[in-house]
C-alpha positions as semicolon CSV with decimal commas, in nm:
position;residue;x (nm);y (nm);z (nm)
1;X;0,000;0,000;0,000
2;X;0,125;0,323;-0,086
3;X;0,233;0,554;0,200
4;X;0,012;0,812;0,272
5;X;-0,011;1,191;0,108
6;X;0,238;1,430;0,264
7;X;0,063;1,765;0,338
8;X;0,214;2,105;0,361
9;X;0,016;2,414;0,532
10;X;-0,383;2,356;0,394
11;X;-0,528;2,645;0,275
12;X;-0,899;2,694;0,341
13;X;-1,142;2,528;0,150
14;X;-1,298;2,721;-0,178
15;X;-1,666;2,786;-0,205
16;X;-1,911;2,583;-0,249
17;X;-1,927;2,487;-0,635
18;X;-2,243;2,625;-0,745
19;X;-2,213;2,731;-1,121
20;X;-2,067;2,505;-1,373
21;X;-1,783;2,726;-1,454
22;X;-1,656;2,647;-1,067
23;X;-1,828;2,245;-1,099
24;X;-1,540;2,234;-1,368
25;X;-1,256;2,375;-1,184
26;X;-1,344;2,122;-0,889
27;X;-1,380;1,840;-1,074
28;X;-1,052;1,882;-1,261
29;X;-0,842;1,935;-0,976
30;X;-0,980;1,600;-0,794
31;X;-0,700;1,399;-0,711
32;X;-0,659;1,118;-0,381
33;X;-0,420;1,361;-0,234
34;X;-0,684;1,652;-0,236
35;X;-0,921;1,369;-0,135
36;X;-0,635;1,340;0,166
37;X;-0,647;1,688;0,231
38;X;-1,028;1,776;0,260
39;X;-1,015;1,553;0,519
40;X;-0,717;1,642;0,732
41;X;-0,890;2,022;0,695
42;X;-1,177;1,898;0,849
43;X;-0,994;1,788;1,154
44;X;-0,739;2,087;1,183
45;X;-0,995;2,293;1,332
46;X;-0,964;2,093;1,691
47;X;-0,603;2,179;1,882
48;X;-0,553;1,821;2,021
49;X;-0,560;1,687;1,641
50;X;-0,175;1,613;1,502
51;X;-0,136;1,714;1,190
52;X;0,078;1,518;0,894
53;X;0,442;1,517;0,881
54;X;0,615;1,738;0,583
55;X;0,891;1,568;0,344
56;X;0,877;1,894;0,101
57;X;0,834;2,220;0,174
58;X;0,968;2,385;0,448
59;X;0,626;2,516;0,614
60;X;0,498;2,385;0,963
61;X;0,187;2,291;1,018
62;X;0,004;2,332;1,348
63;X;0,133;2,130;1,633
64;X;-0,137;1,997;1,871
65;X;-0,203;2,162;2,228
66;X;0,073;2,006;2,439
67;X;-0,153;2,024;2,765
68;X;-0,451;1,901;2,575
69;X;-0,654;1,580;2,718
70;X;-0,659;1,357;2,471
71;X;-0,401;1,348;2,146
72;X;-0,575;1,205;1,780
73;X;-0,444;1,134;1,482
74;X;-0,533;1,024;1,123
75;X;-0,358;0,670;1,003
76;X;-0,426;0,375;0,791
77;X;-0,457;0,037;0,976
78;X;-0,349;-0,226;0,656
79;X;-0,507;-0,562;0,674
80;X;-0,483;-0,864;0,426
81;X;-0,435;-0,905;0,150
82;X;-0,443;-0,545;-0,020
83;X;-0,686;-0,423;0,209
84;X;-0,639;-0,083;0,432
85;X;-0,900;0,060;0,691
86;X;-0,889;0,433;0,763
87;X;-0,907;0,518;1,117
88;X;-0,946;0,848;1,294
89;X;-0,759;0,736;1,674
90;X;-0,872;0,998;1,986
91;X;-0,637;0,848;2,251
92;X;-0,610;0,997;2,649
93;X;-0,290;1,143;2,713
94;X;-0,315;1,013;3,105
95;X;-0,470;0,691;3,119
96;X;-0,744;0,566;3,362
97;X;-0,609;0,327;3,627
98;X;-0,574;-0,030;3,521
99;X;-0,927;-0,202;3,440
100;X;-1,117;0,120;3,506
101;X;-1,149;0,284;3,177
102;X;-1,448;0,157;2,943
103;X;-1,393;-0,021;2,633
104;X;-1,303;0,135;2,347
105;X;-1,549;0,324;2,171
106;X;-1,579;0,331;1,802
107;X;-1,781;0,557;1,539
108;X;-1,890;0,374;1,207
109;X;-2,079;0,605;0,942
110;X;-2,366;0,530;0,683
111;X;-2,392;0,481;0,368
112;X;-2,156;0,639;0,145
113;X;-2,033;0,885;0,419
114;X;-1,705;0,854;0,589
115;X;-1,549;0,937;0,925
116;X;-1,530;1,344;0,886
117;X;-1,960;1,331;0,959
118;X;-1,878;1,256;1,307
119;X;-1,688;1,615;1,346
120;X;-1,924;1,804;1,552
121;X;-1,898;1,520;1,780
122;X;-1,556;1,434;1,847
123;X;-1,531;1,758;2,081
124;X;-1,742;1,594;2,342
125;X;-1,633;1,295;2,272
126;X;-1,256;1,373;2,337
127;X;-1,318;1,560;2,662
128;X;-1,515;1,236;2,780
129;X;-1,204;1,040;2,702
130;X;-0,966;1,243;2,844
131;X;-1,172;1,235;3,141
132;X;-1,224;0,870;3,187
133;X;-0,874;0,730;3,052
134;X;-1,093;0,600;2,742
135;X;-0,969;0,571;2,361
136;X;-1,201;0,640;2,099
137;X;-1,168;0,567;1,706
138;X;-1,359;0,670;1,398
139;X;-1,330;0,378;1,155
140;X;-1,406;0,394;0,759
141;X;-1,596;0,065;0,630
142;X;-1,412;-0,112;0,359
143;X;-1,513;0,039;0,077
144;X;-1,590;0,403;0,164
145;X;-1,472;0,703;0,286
146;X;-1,104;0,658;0,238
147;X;-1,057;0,323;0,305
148;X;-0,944;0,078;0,034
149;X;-1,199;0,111;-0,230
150;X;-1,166;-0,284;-0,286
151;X;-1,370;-0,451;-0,558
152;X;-1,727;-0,550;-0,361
153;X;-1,853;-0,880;-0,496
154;X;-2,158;-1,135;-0,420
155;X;-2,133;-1,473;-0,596
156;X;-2,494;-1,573;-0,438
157;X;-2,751;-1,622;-0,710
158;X;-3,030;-1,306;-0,707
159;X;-3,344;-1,570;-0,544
160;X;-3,080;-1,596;-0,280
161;X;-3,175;-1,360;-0,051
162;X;-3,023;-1,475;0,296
163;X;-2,698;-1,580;0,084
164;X;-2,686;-1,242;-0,066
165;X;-2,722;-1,072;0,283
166;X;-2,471;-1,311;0,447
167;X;-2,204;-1,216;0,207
168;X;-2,246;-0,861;0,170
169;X;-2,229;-0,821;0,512
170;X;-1,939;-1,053;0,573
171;X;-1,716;-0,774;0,333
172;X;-1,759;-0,512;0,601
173;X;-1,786;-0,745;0,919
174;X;-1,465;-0,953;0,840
175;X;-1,319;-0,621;0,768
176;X;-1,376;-0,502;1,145
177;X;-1,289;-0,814;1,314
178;X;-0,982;-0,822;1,159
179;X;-0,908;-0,477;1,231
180;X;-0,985;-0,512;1,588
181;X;-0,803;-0,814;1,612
182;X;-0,481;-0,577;1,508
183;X;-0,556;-0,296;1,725
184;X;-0,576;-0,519;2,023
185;X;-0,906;-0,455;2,153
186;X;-1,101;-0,775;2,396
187;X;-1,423;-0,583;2,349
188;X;-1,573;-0,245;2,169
189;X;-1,895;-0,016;2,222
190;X;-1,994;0,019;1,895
191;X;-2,157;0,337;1,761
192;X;-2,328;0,353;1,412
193;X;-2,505;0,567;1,210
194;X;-2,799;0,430;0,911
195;X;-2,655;0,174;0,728
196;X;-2,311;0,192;0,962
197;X;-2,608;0,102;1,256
198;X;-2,741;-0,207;1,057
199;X;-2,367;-0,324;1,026
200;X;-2,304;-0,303;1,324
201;X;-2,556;-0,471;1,493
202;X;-2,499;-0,764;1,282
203;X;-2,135;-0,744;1,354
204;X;-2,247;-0,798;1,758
205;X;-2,439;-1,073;1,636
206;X;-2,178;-1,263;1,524
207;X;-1,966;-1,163;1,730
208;X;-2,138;-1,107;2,056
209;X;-1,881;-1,157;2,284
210;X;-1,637;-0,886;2,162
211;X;-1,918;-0,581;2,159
212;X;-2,033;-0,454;2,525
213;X;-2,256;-0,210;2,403
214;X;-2,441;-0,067;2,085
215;X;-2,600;0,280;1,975
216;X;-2,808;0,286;1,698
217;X;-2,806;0,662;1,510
218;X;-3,103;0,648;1,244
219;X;-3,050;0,296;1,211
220;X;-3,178;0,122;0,877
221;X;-3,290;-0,183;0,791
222;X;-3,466;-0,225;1,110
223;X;-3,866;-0,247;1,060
224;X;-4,013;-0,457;0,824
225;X;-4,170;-0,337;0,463
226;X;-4,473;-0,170;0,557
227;X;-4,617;-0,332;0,293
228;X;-4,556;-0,699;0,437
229;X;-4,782;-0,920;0,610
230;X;-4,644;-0,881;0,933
231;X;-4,685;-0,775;1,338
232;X;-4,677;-0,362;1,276
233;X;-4,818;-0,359;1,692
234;X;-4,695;-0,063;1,850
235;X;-4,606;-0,057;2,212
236;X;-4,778;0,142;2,459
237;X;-4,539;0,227;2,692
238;X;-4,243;0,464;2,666
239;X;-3,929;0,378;2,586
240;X;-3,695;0,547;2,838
241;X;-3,684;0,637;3,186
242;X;-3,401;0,914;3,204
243;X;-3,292;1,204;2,999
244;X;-2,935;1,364;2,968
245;X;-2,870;1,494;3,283
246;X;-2,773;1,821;3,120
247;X;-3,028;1,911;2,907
248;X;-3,325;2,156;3,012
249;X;-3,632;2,010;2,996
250;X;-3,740;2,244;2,709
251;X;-3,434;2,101;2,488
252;X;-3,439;1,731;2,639
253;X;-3,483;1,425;2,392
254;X;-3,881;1,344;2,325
255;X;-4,002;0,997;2,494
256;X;-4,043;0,775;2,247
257;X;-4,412;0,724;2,346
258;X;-4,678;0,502;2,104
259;X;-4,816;0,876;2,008
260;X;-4,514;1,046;1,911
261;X;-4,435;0,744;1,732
262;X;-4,784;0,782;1,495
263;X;-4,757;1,093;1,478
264;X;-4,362;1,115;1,282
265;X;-4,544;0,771;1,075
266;X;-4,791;0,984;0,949
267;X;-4,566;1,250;0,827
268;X;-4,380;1,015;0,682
269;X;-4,708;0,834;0,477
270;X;-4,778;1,166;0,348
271;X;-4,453;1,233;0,247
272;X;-4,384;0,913;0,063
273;X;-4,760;1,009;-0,088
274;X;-4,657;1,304;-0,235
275;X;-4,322;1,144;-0,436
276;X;-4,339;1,134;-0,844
277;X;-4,286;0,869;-1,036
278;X;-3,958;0,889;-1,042
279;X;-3,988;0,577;-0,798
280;X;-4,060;0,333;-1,038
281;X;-3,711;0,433;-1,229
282;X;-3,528;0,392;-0,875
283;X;-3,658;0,111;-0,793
284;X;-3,490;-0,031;-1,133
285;X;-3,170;0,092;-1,129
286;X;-3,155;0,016;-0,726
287;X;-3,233;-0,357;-0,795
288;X;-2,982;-0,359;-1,103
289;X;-2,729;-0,264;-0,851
290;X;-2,687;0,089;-0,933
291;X;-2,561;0,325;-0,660
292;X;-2,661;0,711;-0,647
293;X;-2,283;0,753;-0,623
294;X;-2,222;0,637;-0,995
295;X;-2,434;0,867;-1,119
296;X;-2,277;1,167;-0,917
297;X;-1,966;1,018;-1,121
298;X;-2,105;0,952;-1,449
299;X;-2,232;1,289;-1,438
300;X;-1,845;1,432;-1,498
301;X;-1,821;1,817;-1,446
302;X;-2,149;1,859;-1,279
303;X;-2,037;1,625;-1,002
304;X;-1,952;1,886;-0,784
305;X;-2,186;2,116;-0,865
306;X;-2,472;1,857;-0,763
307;X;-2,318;1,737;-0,481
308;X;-2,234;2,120;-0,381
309;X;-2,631;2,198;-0,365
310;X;-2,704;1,906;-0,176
311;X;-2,432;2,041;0,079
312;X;-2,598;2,378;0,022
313;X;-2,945;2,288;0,070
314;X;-2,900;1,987;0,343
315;X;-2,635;2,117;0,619
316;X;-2,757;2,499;0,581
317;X;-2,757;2,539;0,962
318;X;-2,402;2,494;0,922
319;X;-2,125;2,770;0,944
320;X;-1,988;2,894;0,617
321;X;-1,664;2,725;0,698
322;X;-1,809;2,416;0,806
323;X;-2,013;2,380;0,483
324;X;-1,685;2,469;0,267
325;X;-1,512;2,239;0,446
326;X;-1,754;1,958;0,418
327;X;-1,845;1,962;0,071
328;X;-1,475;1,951;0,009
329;X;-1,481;1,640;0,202
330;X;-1,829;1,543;0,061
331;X;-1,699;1,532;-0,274
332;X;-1,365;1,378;-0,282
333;X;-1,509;1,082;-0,083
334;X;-1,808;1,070;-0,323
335;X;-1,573;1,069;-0,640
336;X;-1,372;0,809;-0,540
337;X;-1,390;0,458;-0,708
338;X;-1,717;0,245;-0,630
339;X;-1,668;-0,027;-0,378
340;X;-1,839;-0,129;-0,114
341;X;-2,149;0,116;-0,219
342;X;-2,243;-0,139;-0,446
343;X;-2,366;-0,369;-0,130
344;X;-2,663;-0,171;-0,089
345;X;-2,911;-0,372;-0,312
346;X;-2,790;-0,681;-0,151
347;X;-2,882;-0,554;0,187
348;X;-3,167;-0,333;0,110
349;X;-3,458;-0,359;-0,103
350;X;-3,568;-0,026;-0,294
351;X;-3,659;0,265;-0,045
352;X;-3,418;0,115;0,253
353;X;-3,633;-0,181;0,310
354;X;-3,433;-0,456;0,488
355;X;-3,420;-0,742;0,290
356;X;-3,325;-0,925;0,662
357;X;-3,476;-0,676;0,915
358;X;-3,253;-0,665;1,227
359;X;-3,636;-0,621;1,415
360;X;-3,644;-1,047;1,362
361;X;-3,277;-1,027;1,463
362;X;-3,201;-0,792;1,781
363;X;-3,324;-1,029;2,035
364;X;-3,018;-1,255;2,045
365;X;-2,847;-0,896;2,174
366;X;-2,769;-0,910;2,553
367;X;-2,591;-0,590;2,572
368;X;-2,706;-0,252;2,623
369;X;-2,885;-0,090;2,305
370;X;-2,957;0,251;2,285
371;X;-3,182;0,364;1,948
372;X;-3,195;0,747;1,845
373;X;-3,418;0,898;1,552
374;X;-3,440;1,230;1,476
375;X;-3,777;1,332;1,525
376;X;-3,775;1,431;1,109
377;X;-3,644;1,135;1,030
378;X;-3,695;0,932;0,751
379;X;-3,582;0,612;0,892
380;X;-3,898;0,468;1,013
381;X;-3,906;0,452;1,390
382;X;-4,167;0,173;1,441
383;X;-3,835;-0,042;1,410
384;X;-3,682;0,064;1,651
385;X;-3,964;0,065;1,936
386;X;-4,024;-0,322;1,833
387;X;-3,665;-0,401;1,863
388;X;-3,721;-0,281;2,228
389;X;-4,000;-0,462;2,313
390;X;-3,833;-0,767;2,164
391;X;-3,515;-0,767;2,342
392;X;-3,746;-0,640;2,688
393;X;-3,888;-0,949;2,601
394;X;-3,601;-1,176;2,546
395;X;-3,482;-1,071;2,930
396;X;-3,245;-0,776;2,820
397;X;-3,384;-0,466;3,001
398;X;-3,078;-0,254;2,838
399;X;-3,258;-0,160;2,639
400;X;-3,374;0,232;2,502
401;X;-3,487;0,480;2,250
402;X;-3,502;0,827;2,222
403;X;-3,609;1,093;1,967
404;X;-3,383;1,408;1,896
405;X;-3,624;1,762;1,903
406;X;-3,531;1,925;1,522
407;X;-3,348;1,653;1,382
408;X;-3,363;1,463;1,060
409;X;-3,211;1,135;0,937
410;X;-2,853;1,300;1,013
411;X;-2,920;1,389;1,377
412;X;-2,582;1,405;1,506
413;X;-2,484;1,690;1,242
414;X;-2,856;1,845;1,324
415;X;-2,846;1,878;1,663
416;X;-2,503;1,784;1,786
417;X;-2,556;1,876;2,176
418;X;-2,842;1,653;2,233
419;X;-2,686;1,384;2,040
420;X;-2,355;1,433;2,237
421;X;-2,567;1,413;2,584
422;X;-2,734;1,096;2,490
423;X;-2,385;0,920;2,337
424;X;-2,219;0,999;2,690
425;X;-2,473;0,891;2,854
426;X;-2,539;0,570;2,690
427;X;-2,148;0,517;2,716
428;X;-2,166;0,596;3,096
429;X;-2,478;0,381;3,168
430;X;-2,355;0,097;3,427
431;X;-2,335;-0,291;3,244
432;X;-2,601;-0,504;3,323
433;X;-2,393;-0,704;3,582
434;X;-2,377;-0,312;3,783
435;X;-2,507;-0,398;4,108
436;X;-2,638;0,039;4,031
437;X;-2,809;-0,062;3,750
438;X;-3,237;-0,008;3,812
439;X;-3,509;-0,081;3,502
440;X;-3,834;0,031;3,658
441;X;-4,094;-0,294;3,503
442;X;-4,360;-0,024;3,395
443;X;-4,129;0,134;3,123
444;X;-3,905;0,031;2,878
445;X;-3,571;0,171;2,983
């Protein structure tokens, strides 16, 4: 594997590409070391981040706070054959006494994103650590952000829908096991965000013994199709017990009661009413395999223009820097070659619909699992209240869901505080062998 891209001083990031004229100047400039730096500018902006060495040049780049908590770094962890994982690593600078600090923690993103989505969180993330001796990575699936973009490949036949879901899950699963297996670590809290959430909840079900807890950001591929003959009770009771122990009562997460629940379904109904027919040409090119990001490829010189208005339009509550920043990021991570992308037709059917829905699945968990929607979310959050019941059910009372107030599908990028107040917490939360540990039997958390 090739060593990776030296970077002098980064200037900041240009506008937003918004006009074709500046969609062409972007798109010809695209190279992996731009890729390389988009993403190191993106974590710059915190003083305990170390920056890249130099080997040309004679500029210095910033050097990281030398009384900071925590020290992180960007590195590639290579596994075999030909295979690389990219890793964001938030490490304490004064460990916790021996067998005190919690396992490691480690982000996974969705779909198509990569580790930089997580950078409104890391900040809260890294004082936790430095306060409780813990280390805390941001890993890149196989086959996105800038991890090896690997050729993805299912040799099960298309009628073979449990083969097809085994094996498209086994290219990002093996890939984690064998990077934890290099970095050491007995056991991990895993936290995952859409399709990063579905992955990782069937990593901890194969391999239950090295995950100690799980939380579930938008998951997908939770509920069944709505469409499907199946159980679609909801609960009556609520779905937590606590709230952050920060957050105002005005600003706290919603209970995820039965009502609240209807009421972001029905939104969602009318929504899904009110598409064109432009679903009926989805749904074809989704089952043939192909992924939006192709056609942000195919598209050439309008690449980043398109992806610069769906920067634009989506993360508008964002700072002008932070937007320049993360379309820069956006971009170079969406124009590089098509990998593991192309699992989503094996996992999914059209419209996110799990093909295995992890609601069947989730009661073999006996760990703590902590759900979070964002109460505009288009992740349906039926899923997620039956995958509580069931695992209340199954005798694991670890169980809980919450909804984030003014958040969409990205909730953690929406309304970062919350989010950070419930990840702590969840992190904090004793294990269920905690002689502290108290699950009233009227709720369900």
């Amino acid at each position: 594997m090739a060593a990776e891209p030296s970077i002098n001083v980064i200037p900041p990031a240009p506008e937003i590409p918004l006009t074709f004229r500046a969609s062409l100047s972007s798109w010809w400039s695209t190279s992996s070391k731009q890729g390389a730096i988009a993403e190191e500018r993106i974590f710059r902006r915190f003083p305990w981040f170390t920056p890249s060495s130099l080997s040309e040049g004679t500029s210095t780049p910033p050097v990281a706070a030398s009384d900071a908590a925590v020290t992180a770094k960007l590195s590639f962890v290579d596994l075999s054959p030909k295979r690389f994982l990219n890793m964001l690593s938030i490490l304490p600078n004064k460990p916790a006494p021996a067998g005190t600090a919690p396992p490691p923690t480690v982000f996974l993103p969705g779909y198509g994103a990569g580790i930089g989505f997580f950078f409104l969180n890391f900040p809260a993330l890294a004082t936790w650590a430095g306060n409780r001796g813990a280390e805390v990575y941001a890993v890149d699936w196989l086959g996105m952000g800038r991890s090896a973009r690997v050729p993805f490949t299912v040799k099960a036949k298309r009628d073979d829908i449990d083969g097809r879901v085994e094996q498209a899950e086994s290219f990002f699963i093996d890939a984690l096991e064998e990077w934890r297996v290099k970095m050491g670590h007995e056991t991990m809290s895993l936290v995952g965000h859409s399709l990063g959430a579905y992955l990782s909840t069937a990593y901890a079900l194969r391999y239950p013994d090295r995950v100690s807890k799980l939380i579930l950001l938008s998951p997908a591929g939770v509920p069944h199709d709505p469409n499907a003959v199946v159980d679609t009770t909801v609960p009556s009771r609520e779905l937590h017990d606590d709230a952050p122990p920060t957050a105002s009562p005005a600003s706290a997460p919603v209970p995820a009661t039965e009502s609240k629940v209807k009421d972001m379904k029905k939104v969602q109904a009318k929504e899904k009413r009110e598409e064109s027919t432009w679903r009926k040409v989805a749904t074809y090119l989704w089952e043939e395999g192909v992924s939006p990001f192709q056609l942000v490829r195919s598209s050439l010189f309008w690449g980043p223009m398109l992806v610069g208005n769906y920067t634009s339009r989506r993360f508008a509550h964002l700072s002008d820097e932070d937007k320049r920043d993360f379309h820069q990021y956006l971009w170079h991570i969406t124009r590089s070659k098509g990998s593991g992308e192309y699992c989503i037709s094996h996992i999914l059917a059209p419209f996110a619909q799990a093909r295995r829905p992890l609601v069947d699945r989730v009661h073999a968990l006996k760990i703590p699992v902590t759900f979070l929607y964002g109460e505009h979310d288009w992740m349906d959050p039926l899923g997620g209240m039956q995958s509580v019941e069931k695992l209340k059910q199954a005798g694991n009372p670890n169980a809980k869901m919450y909804v984030i107030p003014g958040a969409g599908h990205h909730l953690y990028l929406d309304n970062p505080r919350l989010t950070n107040d419930l990840l702590i917490q969840a992190l904090d939360r004793p294990f269920p062998n905690s002689p502290n540990i108290s699950v009233p039997s009227s709720t369900f958390g």
